[in-house]
DSSP file (Angstrom, degrees, kcal/mol; ACC not computed):
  #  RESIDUE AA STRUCTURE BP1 BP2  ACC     N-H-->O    O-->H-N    N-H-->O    O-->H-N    TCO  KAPPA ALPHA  PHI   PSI    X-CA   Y-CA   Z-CA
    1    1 A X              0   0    0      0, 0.0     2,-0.5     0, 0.0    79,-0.0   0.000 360.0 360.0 360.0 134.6   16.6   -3.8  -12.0
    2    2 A X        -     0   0    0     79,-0.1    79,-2.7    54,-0.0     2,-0.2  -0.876 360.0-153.8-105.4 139.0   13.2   -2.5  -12.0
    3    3 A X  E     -A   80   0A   0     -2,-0.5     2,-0.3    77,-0.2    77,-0.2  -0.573   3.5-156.4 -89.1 146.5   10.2   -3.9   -9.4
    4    4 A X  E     -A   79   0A   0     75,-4.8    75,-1.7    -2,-0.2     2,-0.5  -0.975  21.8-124.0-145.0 147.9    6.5   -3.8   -9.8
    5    5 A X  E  >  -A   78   0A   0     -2,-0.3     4,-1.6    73,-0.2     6,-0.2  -0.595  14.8-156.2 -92.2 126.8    4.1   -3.9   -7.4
    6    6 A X  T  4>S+     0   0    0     71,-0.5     5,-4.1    -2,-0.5     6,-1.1   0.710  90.4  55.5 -75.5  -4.3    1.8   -7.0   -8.2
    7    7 A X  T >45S+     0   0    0      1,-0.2     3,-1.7     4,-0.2     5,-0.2   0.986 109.1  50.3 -68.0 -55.7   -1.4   -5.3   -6.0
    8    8 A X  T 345S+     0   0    0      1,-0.2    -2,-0.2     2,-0.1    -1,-0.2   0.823 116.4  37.2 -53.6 -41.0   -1.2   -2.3   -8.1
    9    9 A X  T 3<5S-     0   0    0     -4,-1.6    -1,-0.2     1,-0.0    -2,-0.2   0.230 108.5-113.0-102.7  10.2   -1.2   -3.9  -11.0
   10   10 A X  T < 5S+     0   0    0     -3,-1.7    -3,-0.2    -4,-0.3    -2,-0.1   0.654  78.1 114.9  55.9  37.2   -3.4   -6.6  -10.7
   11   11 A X  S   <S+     0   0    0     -5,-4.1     2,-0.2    -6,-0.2    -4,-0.2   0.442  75.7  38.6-110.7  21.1   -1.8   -9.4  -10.8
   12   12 A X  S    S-     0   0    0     -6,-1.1    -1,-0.2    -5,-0.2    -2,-0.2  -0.796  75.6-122.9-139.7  97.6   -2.3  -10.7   -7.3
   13   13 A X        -     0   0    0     -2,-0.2     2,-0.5     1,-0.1    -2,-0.0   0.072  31.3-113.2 -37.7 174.6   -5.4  -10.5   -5.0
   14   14 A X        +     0   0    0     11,-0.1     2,-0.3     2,-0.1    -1,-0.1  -0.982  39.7 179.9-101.1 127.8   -5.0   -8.9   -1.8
   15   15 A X        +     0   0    0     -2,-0.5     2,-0.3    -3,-0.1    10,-0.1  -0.752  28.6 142.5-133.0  67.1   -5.5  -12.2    0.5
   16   16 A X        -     0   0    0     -2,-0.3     2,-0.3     9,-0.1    -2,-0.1  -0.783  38.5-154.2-122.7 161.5   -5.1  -10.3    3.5
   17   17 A X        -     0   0    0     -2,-0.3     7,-0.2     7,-0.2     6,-0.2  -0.806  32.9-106.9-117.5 170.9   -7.7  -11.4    7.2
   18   18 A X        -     0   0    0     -2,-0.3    -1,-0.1     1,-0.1    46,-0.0  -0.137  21.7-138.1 -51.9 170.9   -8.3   -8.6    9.9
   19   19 A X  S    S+     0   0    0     -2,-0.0    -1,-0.1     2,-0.0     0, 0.0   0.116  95.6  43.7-128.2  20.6   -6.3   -9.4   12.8
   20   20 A X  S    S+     0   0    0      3,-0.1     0, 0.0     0, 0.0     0, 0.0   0.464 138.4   1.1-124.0 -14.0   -9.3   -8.5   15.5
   21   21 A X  S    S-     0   0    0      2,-0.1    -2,-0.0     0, 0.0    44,-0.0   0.691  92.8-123.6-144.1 -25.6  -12.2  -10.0   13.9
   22   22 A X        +     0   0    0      1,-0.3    43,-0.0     0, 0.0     0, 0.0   0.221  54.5 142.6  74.5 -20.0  -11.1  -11.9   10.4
   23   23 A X        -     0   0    0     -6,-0.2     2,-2.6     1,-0.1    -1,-0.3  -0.092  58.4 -83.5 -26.8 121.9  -12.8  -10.5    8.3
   24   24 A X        -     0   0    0     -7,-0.2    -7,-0.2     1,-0.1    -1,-0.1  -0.275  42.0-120.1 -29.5  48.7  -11.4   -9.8    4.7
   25   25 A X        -     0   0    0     -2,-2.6    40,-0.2     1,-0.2     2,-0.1   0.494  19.7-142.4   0.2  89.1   -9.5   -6.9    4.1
   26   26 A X  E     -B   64   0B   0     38,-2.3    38,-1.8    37,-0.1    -1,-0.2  -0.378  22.3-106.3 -87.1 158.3  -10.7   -4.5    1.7
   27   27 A X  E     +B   63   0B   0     36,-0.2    36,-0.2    -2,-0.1    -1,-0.1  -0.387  32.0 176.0 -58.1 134.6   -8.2   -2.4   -0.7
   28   28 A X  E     -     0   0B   0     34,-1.6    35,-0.2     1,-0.4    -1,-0.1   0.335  46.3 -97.7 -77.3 -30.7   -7.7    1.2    0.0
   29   29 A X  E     -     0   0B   0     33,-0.2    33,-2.0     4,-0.0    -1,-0.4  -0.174  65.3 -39.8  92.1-178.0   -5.3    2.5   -2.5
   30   30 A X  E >   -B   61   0B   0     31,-0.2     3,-0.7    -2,-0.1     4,-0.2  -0.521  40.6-129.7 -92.7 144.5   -1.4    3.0   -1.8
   31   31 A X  T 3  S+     0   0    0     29,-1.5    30,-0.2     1,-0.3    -1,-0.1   0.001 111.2  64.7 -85.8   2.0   -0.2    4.2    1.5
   32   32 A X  T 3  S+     0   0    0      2,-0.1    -1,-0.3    28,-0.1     3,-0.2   0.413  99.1  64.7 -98.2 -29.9    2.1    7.0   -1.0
   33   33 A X  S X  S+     0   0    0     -3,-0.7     3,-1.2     1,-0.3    -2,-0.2   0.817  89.5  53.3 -67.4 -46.9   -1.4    8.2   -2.0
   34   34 A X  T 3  S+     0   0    0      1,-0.3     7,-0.3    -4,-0.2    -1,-0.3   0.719 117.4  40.7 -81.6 -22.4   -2.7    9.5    1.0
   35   35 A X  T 3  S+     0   0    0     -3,-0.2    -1,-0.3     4,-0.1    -2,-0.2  -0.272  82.0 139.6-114.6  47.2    0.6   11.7    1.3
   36   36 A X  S X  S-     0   0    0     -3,-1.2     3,-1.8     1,-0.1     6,-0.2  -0.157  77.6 -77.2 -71.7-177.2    0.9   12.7   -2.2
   37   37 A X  T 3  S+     0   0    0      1,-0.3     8,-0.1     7,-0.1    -1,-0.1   0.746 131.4  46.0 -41.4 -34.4    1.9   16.2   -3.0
   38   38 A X  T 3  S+     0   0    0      6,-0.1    -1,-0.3     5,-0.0     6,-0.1   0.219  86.2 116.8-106.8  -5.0   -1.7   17.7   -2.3
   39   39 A X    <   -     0   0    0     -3,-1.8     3,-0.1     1,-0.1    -4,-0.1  -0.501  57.8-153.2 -51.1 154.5   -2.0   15.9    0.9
   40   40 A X  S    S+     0   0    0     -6,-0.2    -1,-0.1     1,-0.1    -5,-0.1   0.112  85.4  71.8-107.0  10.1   -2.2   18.0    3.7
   41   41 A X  S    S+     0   0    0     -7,-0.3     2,-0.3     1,-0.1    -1,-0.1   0.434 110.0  27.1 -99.5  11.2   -0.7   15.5    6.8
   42   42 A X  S    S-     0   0    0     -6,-0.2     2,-0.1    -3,-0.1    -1,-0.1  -0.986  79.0 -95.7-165.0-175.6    3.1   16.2    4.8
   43   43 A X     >  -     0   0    0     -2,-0.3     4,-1.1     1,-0.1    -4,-0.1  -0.302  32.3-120.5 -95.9 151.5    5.4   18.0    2.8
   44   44 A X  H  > S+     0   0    0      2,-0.2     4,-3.2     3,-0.1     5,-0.4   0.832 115.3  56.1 -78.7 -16.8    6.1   17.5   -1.2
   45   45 A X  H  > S+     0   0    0      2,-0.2     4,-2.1     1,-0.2     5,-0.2   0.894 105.5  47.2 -41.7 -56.4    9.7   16.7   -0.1
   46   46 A X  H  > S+     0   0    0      1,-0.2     4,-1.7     2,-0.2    -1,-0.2   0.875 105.0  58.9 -83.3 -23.5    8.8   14.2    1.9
   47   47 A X  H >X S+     0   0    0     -4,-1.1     4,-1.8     2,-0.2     3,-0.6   0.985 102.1  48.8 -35.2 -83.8    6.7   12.8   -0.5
   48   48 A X  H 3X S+     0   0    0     -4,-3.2     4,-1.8     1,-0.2     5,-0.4   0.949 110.8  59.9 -47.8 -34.0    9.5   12.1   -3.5
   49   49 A X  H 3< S+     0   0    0     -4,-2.1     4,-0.4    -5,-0.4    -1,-0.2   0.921 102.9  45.3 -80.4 -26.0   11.6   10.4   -0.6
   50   50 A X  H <X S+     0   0    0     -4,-1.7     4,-1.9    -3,-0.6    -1,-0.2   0.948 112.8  53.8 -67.0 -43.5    9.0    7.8    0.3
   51   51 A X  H  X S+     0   0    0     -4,-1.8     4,-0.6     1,-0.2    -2,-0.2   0.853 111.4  45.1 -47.6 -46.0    8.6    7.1   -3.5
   52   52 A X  H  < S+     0   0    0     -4,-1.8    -1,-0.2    -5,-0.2    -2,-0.1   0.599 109.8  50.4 -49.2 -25.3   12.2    6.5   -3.8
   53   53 A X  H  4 S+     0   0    0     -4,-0.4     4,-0.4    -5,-0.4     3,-0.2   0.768 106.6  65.8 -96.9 -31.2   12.7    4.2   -0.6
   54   54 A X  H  X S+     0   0    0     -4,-1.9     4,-3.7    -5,-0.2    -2,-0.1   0.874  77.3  91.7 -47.5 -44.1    9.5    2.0   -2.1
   55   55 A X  T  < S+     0   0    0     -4,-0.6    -1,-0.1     1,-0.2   -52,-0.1   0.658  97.2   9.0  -4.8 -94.0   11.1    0.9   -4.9
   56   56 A X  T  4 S+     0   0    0     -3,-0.2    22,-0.4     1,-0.1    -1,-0.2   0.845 122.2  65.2 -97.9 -36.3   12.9   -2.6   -4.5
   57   57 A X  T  4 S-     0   0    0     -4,-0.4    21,-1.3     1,-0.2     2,-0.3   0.968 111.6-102.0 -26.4 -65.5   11.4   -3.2   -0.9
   58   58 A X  E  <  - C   0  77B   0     -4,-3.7     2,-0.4    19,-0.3    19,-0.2  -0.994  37.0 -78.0 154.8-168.5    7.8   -3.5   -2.1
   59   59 A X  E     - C   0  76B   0     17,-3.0    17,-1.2    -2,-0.3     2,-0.5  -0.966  38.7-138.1-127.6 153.4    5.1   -1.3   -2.1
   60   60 A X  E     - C   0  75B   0     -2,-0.4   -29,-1.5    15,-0.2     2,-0.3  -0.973  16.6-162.0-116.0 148.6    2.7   -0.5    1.0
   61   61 A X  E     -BC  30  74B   0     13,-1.6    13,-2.9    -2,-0.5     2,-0.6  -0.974  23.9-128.5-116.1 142.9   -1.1    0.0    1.3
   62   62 A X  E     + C   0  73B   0    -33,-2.0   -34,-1.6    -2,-0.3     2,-0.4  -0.546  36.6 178.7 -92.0 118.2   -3.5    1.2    3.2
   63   63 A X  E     -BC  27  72B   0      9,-1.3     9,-1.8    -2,-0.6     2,-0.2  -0.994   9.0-159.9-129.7 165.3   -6.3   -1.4    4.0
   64   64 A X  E     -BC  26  71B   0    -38,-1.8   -38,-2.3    -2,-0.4     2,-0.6  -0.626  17.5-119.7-133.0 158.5   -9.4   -1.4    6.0
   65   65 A X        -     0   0    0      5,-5.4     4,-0.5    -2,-0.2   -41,-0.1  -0.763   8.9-155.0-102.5 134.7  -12.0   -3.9    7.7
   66   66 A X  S    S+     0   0    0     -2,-0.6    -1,-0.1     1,-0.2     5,-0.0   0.639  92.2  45.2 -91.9  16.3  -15.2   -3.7    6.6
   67   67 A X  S    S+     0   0    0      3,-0.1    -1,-0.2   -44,-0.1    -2,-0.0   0.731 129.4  20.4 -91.8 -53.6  -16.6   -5.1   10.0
   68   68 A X  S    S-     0   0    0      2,-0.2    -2,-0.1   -45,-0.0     3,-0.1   0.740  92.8-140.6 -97.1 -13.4  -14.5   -3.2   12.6
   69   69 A X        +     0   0    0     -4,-0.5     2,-0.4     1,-0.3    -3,-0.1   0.952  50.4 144.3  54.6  55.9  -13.8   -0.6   10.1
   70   70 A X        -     0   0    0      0, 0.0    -5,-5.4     0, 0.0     2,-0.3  -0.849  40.4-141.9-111.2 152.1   -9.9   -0.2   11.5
   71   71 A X  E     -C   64   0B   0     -2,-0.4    -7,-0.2    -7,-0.2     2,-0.2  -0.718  21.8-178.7-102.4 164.5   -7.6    0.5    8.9
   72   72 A X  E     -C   63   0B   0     -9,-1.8    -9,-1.3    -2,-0.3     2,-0.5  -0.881  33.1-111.8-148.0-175.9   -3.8   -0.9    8.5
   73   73 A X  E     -C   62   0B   0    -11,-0.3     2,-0.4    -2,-0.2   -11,-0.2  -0.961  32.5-173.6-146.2 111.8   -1.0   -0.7    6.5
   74   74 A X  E     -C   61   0B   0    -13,-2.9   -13,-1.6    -2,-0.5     2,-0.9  -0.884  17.2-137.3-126.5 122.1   -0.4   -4.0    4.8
   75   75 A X  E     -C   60   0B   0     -2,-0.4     2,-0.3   -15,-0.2   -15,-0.2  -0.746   8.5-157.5-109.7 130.3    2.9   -4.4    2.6
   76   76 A X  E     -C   59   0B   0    -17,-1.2   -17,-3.0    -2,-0.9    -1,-0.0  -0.540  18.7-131.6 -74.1 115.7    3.1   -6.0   -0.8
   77   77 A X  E     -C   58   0B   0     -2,-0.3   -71,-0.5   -19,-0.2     2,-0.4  -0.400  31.4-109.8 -58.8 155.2    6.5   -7.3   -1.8
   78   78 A X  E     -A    5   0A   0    -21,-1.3     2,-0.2   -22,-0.4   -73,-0.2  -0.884  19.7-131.3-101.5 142.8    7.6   -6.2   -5.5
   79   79 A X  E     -A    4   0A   0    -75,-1.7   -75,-4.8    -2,-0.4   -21,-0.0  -0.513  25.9-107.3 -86.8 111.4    7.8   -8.3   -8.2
   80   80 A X  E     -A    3   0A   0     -2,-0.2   -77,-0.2   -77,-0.2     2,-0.2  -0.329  44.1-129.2 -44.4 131.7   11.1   -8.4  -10.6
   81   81 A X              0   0    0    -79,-2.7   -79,-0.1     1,-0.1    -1,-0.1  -0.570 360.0 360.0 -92.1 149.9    9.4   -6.6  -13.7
   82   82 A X              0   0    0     -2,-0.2    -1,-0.1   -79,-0.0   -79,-0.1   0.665 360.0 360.0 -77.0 360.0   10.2   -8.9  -16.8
């Protein structure tokens, strides 16, 4: 069965609060994105094996406050693809 992640693909807002101030949460891009292959915090190894473990879980993403300016890492379940 294949998943799709509905953030990525826009079928869902991100409806996500700060948890220090409450503020909205804005999108970031995906939390696979910041350690892709040409990142420098990892390996391309380690890279395909987080793409593989995403799959059916969900997907995760990096988002930020645009108050306190802290970032997180907020995870979207995935969505049975039709």
């Amino acid at each position: 069965m294949s998943y799709i992640c509905p953030l990525c693909n826009g079928l869902a807002p991100l409806t996500a609060a700060c948890p220090d101030c409450g503020s909205t949460l804005e999108h970031a891009g995906r939390k696979q994105d910041y350690a892709g292959p040409y990142s420098p915090y990892g390996s391309a190894d380690q890279y395909n094996s987080v793409i593989s473990s995403l799959q059916p879980e969900g997907c995760e993403h990096v988002v930020q406050c645009p108050q306190c300016h802290e970032a997180y890492i907020y995870h979207v379940n995935a969505w049975p693809a039709p």
